[in-house]
N, C-alpha and C positions, 0 to 999 in steps of 0.2 A: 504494500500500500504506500503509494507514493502522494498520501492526499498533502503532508506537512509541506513535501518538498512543492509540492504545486503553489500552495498558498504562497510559502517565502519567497517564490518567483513573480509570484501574482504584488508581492507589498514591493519586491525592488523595483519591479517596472515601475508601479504607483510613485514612489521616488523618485524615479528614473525622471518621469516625465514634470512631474512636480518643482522641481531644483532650477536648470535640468543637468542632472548628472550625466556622463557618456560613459567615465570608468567606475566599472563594480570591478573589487576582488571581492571572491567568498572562498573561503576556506572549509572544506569537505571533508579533510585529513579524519577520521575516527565517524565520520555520519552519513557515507554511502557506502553500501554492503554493493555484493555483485547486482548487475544492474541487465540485464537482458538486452538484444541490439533494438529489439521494437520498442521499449520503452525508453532506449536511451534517445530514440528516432522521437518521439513525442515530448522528450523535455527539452532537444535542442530546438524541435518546434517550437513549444512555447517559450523561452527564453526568446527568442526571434520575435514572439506575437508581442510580448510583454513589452522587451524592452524599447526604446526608441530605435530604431535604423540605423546605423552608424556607434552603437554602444561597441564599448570595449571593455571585456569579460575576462578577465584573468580567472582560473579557480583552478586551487592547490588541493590536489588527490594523493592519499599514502602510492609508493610506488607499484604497490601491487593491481593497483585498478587504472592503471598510467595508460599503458595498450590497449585495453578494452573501450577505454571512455574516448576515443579517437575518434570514435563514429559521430559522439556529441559536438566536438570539434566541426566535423566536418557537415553538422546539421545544420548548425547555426550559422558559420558564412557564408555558407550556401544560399541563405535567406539575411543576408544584409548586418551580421553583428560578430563582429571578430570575435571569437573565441577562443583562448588558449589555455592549456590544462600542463599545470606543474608539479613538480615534489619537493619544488622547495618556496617558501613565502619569499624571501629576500628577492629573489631572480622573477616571482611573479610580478613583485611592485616594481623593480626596473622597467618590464616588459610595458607596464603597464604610464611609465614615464615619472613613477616617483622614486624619492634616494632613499637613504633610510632613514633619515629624518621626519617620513612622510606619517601625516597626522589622519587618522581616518575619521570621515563622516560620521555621525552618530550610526550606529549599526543597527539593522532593522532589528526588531526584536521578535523573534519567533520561536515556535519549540525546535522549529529543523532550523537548527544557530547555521548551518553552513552556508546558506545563502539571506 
């Protein structure tokens, strides 16, 4: 049941467009189990529907779901929102254009903390 992870996609868009923000990180490291390709196929969709067009998506996965989650990657530029997937935060906020000084936005608050 992926309803948590739905919502906290459904509150960053809402942010997203709110702000408007273009870079989200979310950190997933310990709160995605294995993830199937047809549902990975429906969250990179909706990440795409949620976010505005042009967003930039960093999110940092423990290294054992690094290869599998590829498909999400490639779901979501497909459909207009860079998506890049990490195993490390440091290299994610680079990617994402901040140093490590970098201060993050107030974070949505949900029970699925990873987005």
């Amino acid at each position: 049941d992926f309803s948590k992870l739905h919502l906290a996609i459904k509150e960053v868009g809402k942010r997203c467009r709110q702000k408007p923000y273009r870079r989200v990180l979310a950190d997933a490291r310990g709160h995605i189990g294995a993830i199937g390709v047809l549902d990975l196929h429906r969250i990179g969709e909706q990440i795409s529907r949620e976010l505005p067009r042009g967003s930039v998506v960093a999110v940092v996965v423990s290294e054992s779901r690094l290869t599998m989650n590829r498909h999400l990657e490639t779901v979501a530029v497909n459909r207009g929102v860079a998506l890049r997937l990490f195993t490390n935060l440091h290299e994610a906020r680079i990617w994402l254009g901040h140093t490590t000084a970098w201060r993050a936005a107030e974070p949505v608050k949900s029970e699925f903390s990873a987005l």
